[in-house]
N, CA, C and O atoms as CSV, one atom per row, in Angstrom:
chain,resi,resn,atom,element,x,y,z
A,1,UNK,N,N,73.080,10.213,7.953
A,1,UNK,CA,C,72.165,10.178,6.839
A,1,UNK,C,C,72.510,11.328,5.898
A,1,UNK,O,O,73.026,12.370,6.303
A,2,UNK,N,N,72.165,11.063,4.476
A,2,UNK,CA,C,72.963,12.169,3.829
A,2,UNK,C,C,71.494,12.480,2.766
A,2,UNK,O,O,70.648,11.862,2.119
A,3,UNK,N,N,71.944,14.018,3.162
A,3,UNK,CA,C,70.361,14.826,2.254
A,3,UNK,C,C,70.677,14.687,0.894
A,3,UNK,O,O,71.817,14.919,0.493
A,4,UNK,N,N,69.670,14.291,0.066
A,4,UNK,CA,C,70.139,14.348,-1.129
A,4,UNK,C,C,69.134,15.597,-2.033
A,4,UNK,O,O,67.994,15.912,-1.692
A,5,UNK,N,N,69.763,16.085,-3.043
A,5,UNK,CA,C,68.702,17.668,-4.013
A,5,UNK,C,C,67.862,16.567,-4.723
A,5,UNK,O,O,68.204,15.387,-4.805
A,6,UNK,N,N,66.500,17.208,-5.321
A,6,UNK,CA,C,65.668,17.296,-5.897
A,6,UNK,C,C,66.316,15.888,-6.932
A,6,UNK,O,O,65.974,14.707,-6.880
A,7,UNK,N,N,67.241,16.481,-7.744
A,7,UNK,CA,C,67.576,15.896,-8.986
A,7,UNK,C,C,68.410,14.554,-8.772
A,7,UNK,O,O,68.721,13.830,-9.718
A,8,UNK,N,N,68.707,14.317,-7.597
A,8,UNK,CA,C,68.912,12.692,-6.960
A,8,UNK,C,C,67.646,12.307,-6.600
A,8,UNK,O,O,67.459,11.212,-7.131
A,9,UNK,N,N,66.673,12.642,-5.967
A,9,UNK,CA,C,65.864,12.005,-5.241
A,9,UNK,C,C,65.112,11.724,-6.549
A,9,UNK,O,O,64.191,10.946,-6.303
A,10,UNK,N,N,65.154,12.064,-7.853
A,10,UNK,CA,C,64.389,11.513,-9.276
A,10,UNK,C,C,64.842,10.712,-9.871
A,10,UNK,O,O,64.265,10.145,-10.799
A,11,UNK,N,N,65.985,10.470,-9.483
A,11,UNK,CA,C,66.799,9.362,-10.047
A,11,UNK,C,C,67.062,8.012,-9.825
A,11,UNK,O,O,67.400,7.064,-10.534
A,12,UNK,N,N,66.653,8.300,-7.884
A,12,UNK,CA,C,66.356,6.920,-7.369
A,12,UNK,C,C,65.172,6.130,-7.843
A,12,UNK,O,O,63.988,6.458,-7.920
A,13,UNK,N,N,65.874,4.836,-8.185
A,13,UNK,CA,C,64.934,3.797,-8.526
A,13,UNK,C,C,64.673,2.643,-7.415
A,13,UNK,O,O,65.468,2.136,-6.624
A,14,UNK,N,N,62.777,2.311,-7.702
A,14,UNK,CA,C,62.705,1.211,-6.347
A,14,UNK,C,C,61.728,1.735,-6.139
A,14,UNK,O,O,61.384,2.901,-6.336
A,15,UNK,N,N,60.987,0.518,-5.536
A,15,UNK,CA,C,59.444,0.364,-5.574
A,15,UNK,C,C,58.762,-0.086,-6.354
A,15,UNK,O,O,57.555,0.060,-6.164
A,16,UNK,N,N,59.216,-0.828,-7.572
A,16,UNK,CA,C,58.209,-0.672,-8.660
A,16,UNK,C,C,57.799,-2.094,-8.198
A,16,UNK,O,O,56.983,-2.596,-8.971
A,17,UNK,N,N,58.119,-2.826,-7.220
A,17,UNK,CA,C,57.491,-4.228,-7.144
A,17,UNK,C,C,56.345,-3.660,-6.000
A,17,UNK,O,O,55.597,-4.636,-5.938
A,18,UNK,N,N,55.912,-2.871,-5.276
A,18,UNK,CA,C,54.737,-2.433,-5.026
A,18,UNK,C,C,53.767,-2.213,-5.944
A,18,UNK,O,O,52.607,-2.620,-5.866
A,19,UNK,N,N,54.424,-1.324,-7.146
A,19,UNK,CA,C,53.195,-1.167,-8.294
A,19,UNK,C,C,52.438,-2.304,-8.677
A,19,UNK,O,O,51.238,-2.566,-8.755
A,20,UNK,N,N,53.824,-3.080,-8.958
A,20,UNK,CA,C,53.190,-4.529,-9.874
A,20,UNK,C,C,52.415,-5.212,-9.304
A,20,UNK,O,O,51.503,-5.821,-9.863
A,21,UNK,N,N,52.598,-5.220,-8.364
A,21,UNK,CA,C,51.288,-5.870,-7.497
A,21,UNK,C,C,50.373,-4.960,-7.157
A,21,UNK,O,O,49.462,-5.560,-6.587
A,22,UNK,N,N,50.133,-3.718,-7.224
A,22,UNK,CA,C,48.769,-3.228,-7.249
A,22,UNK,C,C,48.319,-3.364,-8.416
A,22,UNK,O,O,47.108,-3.561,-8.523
A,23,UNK,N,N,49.239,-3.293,-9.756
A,23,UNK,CA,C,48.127,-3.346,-10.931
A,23,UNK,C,C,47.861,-4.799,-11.185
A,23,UNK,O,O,46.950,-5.078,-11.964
A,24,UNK,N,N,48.514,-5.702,-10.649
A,24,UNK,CA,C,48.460,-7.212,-10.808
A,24,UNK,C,C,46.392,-6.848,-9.810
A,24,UNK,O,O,45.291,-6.839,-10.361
A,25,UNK,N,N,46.612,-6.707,-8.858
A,25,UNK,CA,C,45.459,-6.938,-7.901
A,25,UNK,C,C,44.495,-5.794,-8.577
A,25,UNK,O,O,43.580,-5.613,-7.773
A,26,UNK,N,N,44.381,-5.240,-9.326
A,26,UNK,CA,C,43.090,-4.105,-10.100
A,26,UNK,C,C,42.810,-5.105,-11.329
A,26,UNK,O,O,41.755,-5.009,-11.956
A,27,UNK,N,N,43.705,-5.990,-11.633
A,27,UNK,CA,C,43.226,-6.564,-13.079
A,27,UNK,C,C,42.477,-7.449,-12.734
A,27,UNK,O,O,41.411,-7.562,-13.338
A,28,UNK,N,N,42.886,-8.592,-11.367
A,28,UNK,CA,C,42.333,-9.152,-10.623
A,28,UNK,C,C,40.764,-9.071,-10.100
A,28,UNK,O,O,39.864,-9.908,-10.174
A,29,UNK,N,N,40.797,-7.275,-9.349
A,29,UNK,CA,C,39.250,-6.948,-8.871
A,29,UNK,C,C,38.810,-6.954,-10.115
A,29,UNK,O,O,37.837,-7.699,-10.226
A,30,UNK,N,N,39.206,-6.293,-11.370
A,30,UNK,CA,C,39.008,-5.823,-12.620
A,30,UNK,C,C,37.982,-6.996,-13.267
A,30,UNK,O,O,36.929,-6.724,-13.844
A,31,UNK,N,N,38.546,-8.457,-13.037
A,31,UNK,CA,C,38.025,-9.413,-13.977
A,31,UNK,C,C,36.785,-9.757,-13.568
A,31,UNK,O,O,35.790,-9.795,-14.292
A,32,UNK,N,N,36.862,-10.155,-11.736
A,32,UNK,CA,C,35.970,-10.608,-10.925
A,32,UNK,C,C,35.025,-9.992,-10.779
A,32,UNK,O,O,33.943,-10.573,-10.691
A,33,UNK,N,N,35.124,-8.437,-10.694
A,33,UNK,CA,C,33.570,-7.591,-10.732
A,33,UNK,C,C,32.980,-7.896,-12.066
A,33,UNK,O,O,31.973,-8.604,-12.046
A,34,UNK,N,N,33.549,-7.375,-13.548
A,34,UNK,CA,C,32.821,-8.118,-14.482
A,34,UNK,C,C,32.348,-9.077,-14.807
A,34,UNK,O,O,31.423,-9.333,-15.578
A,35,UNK,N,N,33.417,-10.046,-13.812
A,35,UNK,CA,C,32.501,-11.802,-14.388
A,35,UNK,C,C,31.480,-11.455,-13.598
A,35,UNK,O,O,30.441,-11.547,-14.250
A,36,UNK,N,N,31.220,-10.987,-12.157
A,36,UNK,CA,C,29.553,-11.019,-11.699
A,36,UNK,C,C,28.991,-10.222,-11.701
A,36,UNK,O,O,28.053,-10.065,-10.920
A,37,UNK,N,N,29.418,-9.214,-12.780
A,37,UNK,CA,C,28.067,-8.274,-13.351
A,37,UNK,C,C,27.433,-9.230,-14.204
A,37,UNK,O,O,26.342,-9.794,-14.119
A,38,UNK,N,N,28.398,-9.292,-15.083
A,38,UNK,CA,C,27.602,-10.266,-16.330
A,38,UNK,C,C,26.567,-11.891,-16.134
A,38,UNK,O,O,25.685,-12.370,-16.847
A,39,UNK,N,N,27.242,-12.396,-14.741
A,39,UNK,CA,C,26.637,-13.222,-14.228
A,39,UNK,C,C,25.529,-12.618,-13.462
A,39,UNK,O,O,24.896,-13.580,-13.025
A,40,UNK,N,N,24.887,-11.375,-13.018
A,40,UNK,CA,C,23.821,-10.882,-12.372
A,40,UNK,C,C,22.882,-10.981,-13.395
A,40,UNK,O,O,21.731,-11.398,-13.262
A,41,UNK,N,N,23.395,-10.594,-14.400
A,41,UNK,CA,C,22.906,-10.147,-15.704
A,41,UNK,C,C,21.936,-11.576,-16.482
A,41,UNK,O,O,20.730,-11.515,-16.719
A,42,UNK,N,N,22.450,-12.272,-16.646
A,42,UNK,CA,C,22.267,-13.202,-17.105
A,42,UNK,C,C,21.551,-14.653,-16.192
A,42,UNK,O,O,21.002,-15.561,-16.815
A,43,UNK,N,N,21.642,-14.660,-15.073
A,43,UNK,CA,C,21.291,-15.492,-14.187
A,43,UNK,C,C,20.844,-15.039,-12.429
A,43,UNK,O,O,21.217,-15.451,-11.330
A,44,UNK,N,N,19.791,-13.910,-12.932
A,44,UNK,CA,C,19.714,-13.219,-11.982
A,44,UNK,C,C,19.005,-14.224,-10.853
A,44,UNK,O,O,18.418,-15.279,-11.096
A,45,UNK,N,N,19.228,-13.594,-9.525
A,45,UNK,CA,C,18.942,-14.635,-8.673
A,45,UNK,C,C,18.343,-13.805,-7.667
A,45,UNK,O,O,18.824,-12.705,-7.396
A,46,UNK,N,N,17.079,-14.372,-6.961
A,46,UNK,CA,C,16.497,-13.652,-5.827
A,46,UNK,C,C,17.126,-13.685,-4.557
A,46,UNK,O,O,17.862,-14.603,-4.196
A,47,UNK,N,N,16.847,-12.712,-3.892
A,47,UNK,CA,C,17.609,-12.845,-2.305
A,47,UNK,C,C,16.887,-13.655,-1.358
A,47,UNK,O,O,15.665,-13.515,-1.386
A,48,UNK,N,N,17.264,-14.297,-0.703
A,48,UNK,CA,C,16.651,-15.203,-0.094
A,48,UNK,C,C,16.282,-14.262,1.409
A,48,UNK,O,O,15.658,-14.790,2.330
């Protein structure tokens, strides 16, 4: 295995398909909590 300095290890690229799917899945929670706020909001419903 070979150590690499500071100024390689910034250079490596990779991972960014982890990101995309976390910000894919926040836009996701993102939409769904607002659609049922606004649906609490508007069509509030008792607890049974």
């Amino acid at each position: 295995m070979k150590k690499i300095d500071e100024k390689e290890m910034m250079s490596v690229s990779g991972g960014a398909w982890f990101w995309t799917i976390g910000k894919i899945a926040a836009i996701i929670f993102g939409t769904t909590f607002v659609s049922g706020l606004i649906d609490g909001f508007v069509r509030p419903l008792r607890c049974n």
